[in-house]
C-alpha positions, 0 to 999 in steps of 0.5 A, a space after each residue: 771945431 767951433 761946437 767942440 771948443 764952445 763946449 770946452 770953454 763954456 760961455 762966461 758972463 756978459 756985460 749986458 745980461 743976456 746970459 742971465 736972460 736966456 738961462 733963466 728963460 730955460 731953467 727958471 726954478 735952478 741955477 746949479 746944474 752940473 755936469 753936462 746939463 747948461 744952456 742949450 743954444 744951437 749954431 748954424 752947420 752947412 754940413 749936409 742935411 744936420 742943420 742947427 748943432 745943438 749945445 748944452 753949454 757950461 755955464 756959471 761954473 769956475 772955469 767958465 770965468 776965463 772962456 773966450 766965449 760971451 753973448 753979444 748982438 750983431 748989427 741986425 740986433 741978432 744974437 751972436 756968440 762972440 769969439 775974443 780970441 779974434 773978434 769972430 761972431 758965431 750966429 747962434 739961437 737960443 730957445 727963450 722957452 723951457 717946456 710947460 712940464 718944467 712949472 708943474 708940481 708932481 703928484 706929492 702935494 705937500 713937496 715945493 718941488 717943480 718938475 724941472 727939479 727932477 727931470 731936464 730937457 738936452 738937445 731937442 727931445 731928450 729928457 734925463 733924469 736921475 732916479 737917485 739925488 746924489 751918489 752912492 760912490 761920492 757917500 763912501 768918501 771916495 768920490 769921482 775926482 771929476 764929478 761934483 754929484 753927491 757932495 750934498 747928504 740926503 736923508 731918508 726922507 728926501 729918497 722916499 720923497 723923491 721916489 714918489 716926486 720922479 714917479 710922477 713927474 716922469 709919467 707928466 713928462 713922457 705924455 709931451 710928444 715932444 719927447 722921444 727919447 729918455 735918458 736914466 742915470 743915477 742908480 749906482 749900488 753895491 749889490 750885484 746887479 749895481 742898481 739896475 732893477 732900481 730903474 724898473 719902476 721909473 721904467 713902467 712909470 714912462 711907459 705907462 704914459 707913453 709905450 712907444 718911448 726910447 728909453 736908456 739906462 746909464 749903470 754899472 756893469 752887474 756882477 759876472 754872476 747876474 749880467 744875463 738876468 739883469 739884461 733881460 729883465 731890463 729888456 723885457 721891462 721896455 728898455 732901449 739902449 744901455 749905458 755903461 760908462 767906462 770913462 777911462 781906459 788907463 787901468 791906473 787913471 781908473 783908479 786915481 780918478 774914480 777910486 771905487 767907480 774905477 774898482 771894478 775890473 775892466 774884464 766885468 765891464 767888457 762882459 757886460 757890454 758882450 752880454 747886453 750885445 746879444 740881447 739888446 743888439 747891435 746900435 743898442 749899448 754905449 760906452 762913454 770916454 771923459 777926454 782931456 785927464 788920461 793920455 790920448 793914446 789911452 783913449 784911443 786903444 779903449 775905443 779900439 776894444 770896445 768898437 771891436 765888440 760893437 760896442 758904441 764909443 762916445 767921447 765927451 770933453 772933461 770939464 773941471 766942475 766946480 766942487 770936484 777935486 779937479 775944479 781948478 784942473 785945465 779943460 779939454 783941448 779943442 784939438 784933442 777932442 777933435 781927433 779923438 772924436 774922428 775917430 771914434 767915428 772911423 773905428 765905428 764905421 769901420 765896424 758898421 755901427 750907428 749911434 743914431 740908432 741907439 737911445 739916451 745921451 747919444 742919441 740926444 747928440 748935444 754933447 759931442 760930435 758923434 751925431 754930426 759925423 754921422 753924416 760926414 
């Protein structure tokens, strides 16, 4: 419960500055993260085997003002995470290091980018990049209403250079043996196979360096026509896992939320998850659920559909980002992603699948509940 509603609220400023210490320890070079991406601090867990929960926390965002969340040192000068609400204090660590891959330059010379522009570190070994800065949906004038990706134009100049920057830095990053498991997002087109034979030179770049790496794609689901050709080349390319986030289950929340994004039909995603199934196979293919702007009842019949195809079900809590439409929308309930993530776990026991065997976020675990609750 205590990771959840963190997760919700996020961690607001400190008087004493520890916020802006451990945040600029972690992620020296940039300050505007979005989405998912914050701070990672880890809580104590006596759940059996799991250890320290990792975070990635919001931070510096709008909504992060009004959390109940801030840093404070206990009694011992131990580092704690303070709950207002009732004074209660919540060991937490917090790495004081980013990785040494984050101050280096890709091979562009004449680029001031560092590699921590490009690529990040979550959770503990995951790191996640997107092949493309900004978005082809939010472009078109018809943004995601919870997303603040994209709002900036880019140049031709800047794609060509970032190809060659991302290239790169991620053939740096997969020699750190510390990383196992990689995360591509970012690729959204309109051509029939929605960007995935984008990803396959970033692909190579990885497994150039490192050949035994995880690697998962987040896409949207091809075209009927092009679903097998796409997977298989996909897998014979080196991929993992796949991600294809319907976000919603609500046909007219689709719609509202994501106008182009939510376009396409329910039916072509639930073939693709079926196609990427018999060729990836089981624990290989992910479908992720935003909680907190459709109705819960919505939510969960999506993730009766698609665990009754085998089909991963993630859930992660809406977080109202500053510069999206729903900036000053309310955040998830605690509660609500509780339940919802209970059972998403029930559904996925119920039907023999493991997330822990699948690559990319779910597997990073540092977003949600769906790792944890694998040992409950």
């Amino acid at each position: 419960w205590r990771k959840i509603d963190i997760l919700c609220h996020g961690l607001r400023c400190d008087n004493e500055g520890l916020l802006d210490f451990y945040y600029r320890q972690q992620n020296p070079h940039d300050t505007k993260r979005t989405g998912n991406a914050g701070l990672q601090i880890k809580i104590e867990s006596k759940i059996n085997a799991v250890g320290r929960l990792a975070l990635n926390v919001a931070v510096y965002k709008d909504f992060c003002k009004g959390s109940p969340y801030y840093f404070c040192k206990d009694e011992k000068n131990q580092l704690c995470v303070i709950d207002e609400r009732d004074n209660t204090l919540i060991p937490v660590v917090c790495p004081e290091t980013h990785p040494t891959w984050y101050d280096k330059r890709p091979f562009n010379k004449n680029s001031n980018k560092v590699i921590g522009d490009l690529i990040l570190l979550e959770g503990d070994s995951t790191a996640i990049a997107s092949i493309t800065r900004g978005c082809l949906y939010f472009n078109k004038t018809a943004p995601c209403k919870f997303c603040a990706i994209g709002a900036d134009s880019v140049s031709q100049e800047e794609i060509v250079s970032r190809r060659i920057e991302l290239l790169s830095a991620l053939e740096i990053v997969a020699n750190d043996k510390e990383i196992t498991n990689f995360h591509l997002t970012g690729g959204n087109t309109f051509n029939p196979d929605r960007g995935a034979f984008d990803f396959i030179p970033y692909i190579r770049a990885i497994l150039k360096s490192r050949p035994d790496a995880a690697i998962a794609v987040e896409i949207s689901p091809p075209e009927l026509s092009c679903q097998e050709t796409v997977f298989r080349q996909l897998k014979l390319e080196g991929v993992h896992s796949i991600t294809m986030n319907m976000e919603f289950w609500d046909d007219a929340s689709r719609l509202e939320l994501m106008p182009l994004k939510g376009a396409i039909p329910k039916e072509e995603y639930m073939s693709a998850y079926r196609t990427a199934l018999q060729i990836f196979g089981k624990n290989k293919v992910t479908c992720g659920f935003i909680i907190g702007l459709e109705k819960l009842q919505a939510s969960k019949a999506g993730i009766d559909a698609i665990t009754s195809e085998n089909i991963i079900a993630e859930v992660y809590p809406f977080k109202p980002n500053t510069g999206s439409i729903l900036q000053n929308n309310a955040i998830s309930s605690t509660d609500d992603m509780i339940e919802i993530s209970l059972y998403a776990n029930m559904r996925m026991k119920e039907n023999g699948i493991s997330p822990y065997l699948c690559s990319g976020c779910v597997k990073c675990g540092a977003c949600g509940l769906t790792q944890q609750l694998i040992n409950i």
